[in-house]
N, C-alpha and C positions, 0 to 999 in steps of 0.2 A: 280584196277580191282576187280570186283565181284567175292569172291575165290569160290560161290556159281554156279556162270555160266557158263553155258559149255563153250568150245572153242567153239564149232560151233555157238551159241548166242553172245557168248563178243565179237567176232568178226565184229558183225555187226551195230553197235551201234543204235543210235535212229531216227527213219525215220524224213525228215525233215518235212512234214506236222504239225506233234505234235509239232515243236518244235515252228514254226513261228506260227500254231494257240494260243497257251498259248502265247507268248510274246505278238501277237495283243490285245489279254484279258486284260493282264498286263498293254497294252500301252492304252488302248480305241482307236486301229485302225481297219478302216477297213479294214477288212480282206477277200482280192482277192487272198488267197492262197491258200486253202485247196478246193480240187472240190467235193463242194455238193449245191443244189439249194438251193437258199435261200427264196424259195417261196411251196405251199402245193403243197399236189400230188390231182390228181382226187378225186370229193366228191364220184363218185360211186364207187369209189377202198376205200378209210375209209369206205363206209357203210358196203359194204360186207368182211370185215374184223371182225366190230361189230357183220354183223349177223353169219359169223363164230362162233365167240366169244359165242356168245347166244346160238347157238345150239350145245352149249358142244362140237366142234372141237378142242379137245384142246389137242389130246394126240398124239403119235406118230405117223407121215404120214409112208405109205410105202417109204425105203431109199430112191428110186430113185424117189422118184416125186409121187404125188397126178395123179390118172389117167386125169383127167381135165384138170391140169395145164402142163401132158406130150404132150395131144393132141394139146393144144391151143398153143402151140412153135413149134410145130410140124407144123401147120396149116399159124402161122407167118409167118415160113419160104418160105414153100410155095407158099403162094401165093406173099409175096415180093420179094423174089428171085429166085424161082422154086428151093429149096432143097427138096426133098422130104426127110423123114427123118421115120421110124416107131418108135412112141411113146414109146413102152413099152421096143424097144431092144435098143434105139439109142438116147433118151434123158434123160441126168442125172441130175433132180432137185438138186444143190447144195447151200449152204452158202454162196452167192454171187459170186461171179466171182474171187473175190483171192481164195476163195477156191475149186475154179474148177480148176484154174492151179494150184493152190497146189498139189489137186489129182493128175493132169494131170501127173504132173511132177514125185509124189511121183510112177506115175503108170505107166510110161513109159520107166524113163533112170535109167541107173543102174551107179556105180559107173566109174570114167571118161569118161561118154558122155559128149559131146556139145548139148548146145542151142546156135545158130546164131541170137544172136536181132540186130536190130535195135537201134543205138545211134543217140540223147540222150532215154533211156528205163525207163520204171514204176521202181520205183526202188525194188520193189515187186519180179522182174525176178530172180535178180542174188543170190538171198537170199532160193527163194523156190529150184533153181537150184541146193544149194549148200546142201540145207535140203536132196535133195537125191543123194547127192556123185557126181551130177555132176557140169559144168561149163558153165560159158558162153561165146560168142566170138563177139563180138560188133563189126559191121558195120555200118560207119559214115557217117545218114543223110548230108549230107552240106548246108551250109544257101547261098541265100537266099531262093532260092527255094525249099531244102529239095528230091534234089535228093541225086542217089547215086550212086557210081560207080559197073557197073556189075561185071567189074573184078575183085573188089577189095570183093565182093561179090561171086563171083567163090572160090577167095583165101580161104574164112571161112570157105568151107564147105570141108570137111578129114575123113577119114577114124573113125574121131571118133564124126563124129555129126551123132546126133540122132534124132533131130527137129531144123527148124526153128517157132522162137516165132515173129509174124505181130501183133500190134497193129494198128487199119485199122477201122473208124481212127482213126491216132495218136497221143496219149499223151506222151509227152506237145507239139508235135509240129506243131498241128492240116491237116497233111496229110493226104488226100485220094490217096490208091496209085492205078493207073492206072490198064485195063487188061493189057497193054505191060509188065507191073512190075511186077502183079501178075503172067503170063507168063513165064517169064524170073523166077520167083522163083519155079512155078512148076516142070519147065523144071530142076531145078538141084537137086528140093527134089526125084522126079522120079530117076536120072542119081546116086542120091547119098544114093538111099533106105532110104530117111530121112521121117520125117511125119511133117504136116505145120499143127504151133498153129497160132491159132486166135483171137486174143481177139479184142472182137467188141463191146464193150459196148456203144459206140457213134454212132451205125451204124445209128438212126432215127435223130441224129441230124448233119446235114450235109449243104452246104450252094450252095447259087448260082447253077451253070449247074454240082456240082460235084454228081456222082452217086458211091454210094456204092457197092462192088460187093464182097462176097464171094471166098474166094480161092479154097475151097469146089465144086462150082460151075463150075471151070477153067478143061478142058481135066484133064484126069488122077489123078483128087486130088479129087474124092468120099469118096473114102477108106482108102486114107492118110492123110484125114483131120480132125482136131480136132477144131470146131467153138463152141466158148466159147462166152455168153453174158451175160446181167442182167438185170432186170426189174428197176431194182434200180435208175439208169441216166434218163433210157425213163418216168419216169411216177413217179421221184421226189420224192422218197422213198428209199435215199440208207440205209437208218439205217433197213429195214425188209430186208436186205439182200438176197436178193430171186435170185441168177442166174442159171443158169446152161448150160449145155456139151452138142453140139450133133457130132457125130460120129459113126463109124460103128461100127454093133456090134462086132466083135474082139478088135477094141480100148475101147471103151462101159466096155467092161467088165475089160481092165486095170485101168480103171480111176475107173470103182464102186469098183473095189480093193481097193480102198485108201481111197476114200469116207466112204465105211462103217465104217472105224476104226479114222475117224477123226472126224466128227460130226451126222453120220448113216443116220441121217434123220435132214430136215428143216422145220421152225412153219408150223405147219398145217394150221393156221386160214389165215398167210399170203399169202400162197401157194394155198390156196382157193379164195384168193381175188386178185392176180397176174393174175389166171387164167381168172378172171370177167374183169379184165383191159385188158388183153391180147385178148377178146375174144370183148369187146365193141370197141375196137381203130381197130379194121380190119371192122368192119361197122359205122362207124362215122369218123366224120373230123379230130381225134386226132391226128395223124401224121403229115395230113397237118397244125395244128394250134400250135405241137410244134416248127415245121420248121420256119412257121414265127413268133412266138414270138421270137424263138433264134436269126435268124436272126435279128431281133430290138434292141434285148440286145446287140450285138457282134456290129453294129455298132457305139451303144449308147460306148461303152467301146471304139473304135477304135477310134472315134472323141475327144474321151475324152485324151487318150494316146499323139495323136499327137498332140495336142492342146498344150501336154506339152511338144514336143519335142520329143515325143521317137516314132521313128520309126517303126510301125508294119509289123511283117513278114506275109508273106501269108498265111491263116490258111482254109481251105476248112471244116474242119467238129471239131467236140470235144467243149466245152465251154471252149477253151482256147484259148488265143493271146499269143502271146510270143513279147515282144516290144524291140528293139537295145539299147542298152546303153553306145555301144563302146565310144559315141564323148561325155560324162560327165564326163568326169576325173575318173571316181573309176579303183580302182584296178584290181575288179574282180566281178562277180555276188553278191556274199554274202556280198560284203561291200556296192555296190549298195543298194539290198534288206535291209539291215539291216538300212542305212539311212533312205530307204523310212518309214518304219516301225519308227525308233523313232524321224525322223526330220520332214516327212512331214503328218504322221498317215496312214501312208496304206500299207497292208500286202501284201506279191508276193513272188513267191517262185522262189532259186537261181537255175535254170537251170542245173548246174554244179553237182547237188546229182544226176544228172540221167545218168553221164557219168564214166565210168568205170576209167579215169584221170579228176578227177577234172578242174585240173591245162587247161586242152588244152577245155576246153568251150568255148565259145564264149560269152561275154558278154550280156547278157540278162536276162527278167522279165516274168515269168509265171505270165498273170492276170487272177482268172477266172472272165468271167462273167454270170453265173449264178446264177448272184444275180437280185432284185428287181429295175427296173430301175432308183428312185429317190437312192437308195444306191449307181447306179453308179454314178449316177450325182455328188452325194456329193466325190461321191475317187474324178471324175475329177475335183471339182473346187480345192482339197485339192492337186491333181498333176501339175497344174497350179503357184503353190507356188514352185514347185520343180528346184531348183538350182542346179551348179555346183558344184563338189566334194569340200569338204573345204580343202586351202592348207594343205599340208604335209600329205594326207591322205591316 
């Protein structure tokens, strides 16, 4: 142990994204682990970053957001989902999206609260939850379809939750989840004075007849709602980190409580050019043309999966598949992943880091596919090689 690191740190050891992207580097594999696009963002979002750049934007924005970039999420919202939202009191330009639940959290629960997630969860949750004294309480998506039980969903919520955290949709398990569901959860954040987090970073990339909805949206969840997102997914730019909060202003002001003493303010030049994307894709075809690119990708990767045997589960929105791996002989997800990685060259992450028991996962392979289609092509002719567990494994 690092006699350097706190307990609250050494506790949590090393997320597994880093650890499967370095070994894929190591191995020359492809690598469908780590979810970021493998292709550029808008030429008019680089330009106007440049001309940021050029006209000396280069110094500290106001904390909460460049007024531009508060009104054009403001304006998002509305007109795709009818939130209406005011700019200056109710949205908070953050360091992307973990550092909006970071705040969230750092600005909400105090020492033993609950968060009620959803299993399998980002694995981001239970780590920010604990940064501020509180915990989490995981309720179990079930395969194959990725419902869940109401009751057992009743049982989580106690006299000491303080929020439930919706990833919507879900990563890694790519669900949209229904009004009936959203419903059924406002009705008990209402019953239990709790506040419903959001994170919706996939909300524009969604598939087939599923629609996205806001919990925010739902009766009774204006003022209890915290919808958290990022420019970063939608418009293929997660490294300028640009997301942010919106909520009312009384939550508004707990979250810029945490905000300011964590990173105060975000790049100006980007936050200038988020707003240029934000404000061209609400009059132009970009939405509808990320819809169906992803859709081509997701089925490019789906054909490619079962071609080699592995079953894919249902997945309505996010750039993830999740594929069965039960009838391969492995042990367990990570000894799966780890084969594919140095037997057949392709990176996938083991499912099982995003459940509070390892041990009780379900065998399975996060692929993204937000890569380049001939990239998929080539994992799928390299998964077509993909054999059964080697004895005694």
């Amino acid at each position: 142990m690092n006699r350097y690191a706190s307990k609250r740190v050494a506790s949590l050891g090393t997320t597994v994204f880093g650890e499967i992207s370095q070994l894929a580097n190591e191995l020359g594999a492809i690598n469908l682990g780590q979810g970021f696009p493998g292709f550029a963002g808008p030429d008019i979002v680089k330009s106007a970053a440049k001309q940021a750049i050029d006209a000396n934007q280069n110094q500290y924005a106001p904390p909460y957001g460049i007024p531009r970039l508060q009104q054009a999420i403001a304006d998002t919202y509305q007109r795709a989902y009818g939130l209406s939202a005011d700019p200056g009191s109710e949205v908070t330009v953050t360091t992307g999206a973990t550092e909006a639940l970071l705040a969230t959290m750092l600005g909400i629960l105090n020492p033993g609260d609950e968060v009620v997630v959803f299993e399998p969860f980002y694995d981001a949750y239970p780590a920010q939850a604990s940064f501020a004294g509180g915990s989490t309480r995981p309720v179990r998506l079930q395969t194959p379809d990725w419902s869940f039980d109401p009751d057992e969903l009743a049982r989580a919520f106690n006299e000491r939750t303080r929020a439930i955290l919706i990833t919507n949709p879900h990563n890694p398990t790519g669900k949209v989840f229904t009004e009936e569901e959203l419903d059924l959860i406002a009705d008990l954040c209402q019953a239990h004075d709790a506040i419903a987090i959001t994170d919706e970073v996939y909300d524009r990339i969604i598939f087939d007849d599923a629609v996205h909805v806001p919990i925010a949206t739902r009766p009774g969840m204006r003022d209890r709602s915290i919808t958290i997102n990022s420019t970063g997914k939608t418009f293929s730019m997660t490294g300028w980190k640009i997301g942010y909060a919106i909520a009312s202003p009384e939550l508004t002001e707990a979250i810029r409580g945490a905000h300011q003493f964590i990173t105060f303010a975000t790049a100006t030049p980007f936050q200038e050019a988020m707003a240029t994307a934000l404000e061209d894709a609400l009059e132009s075809s970009y939405y509808a043309d990320l819809k169906s690119r992803y859709t081509a990708l997701r089925n490019t990767m789906k054909a490619g999966l079962e071609n080699a045997g592995l079953p894919v589960l249902p997945a309505s929105g996010s750039f993830f598949l999740l594929a069965d791996a039960a009838g391969r002989g492995f042990e367990d997800d990570v000894t799966f992943c780890m084969h594919l990685l140095r037997e057949v060259g392709v990176a996938a992450i083991p499912p099982s880091a995003f459940y509070q028991d390892p041990s009780t996962a379900p065998i399975l392979a996060r692929f993204c596919f937000a890569k380049e289609s001939d990239m998929l092509e080539a994992a799928a002719q390299r998964l077509a090689n993909l054999s059964q567990a080697p004895a005694g494994s």
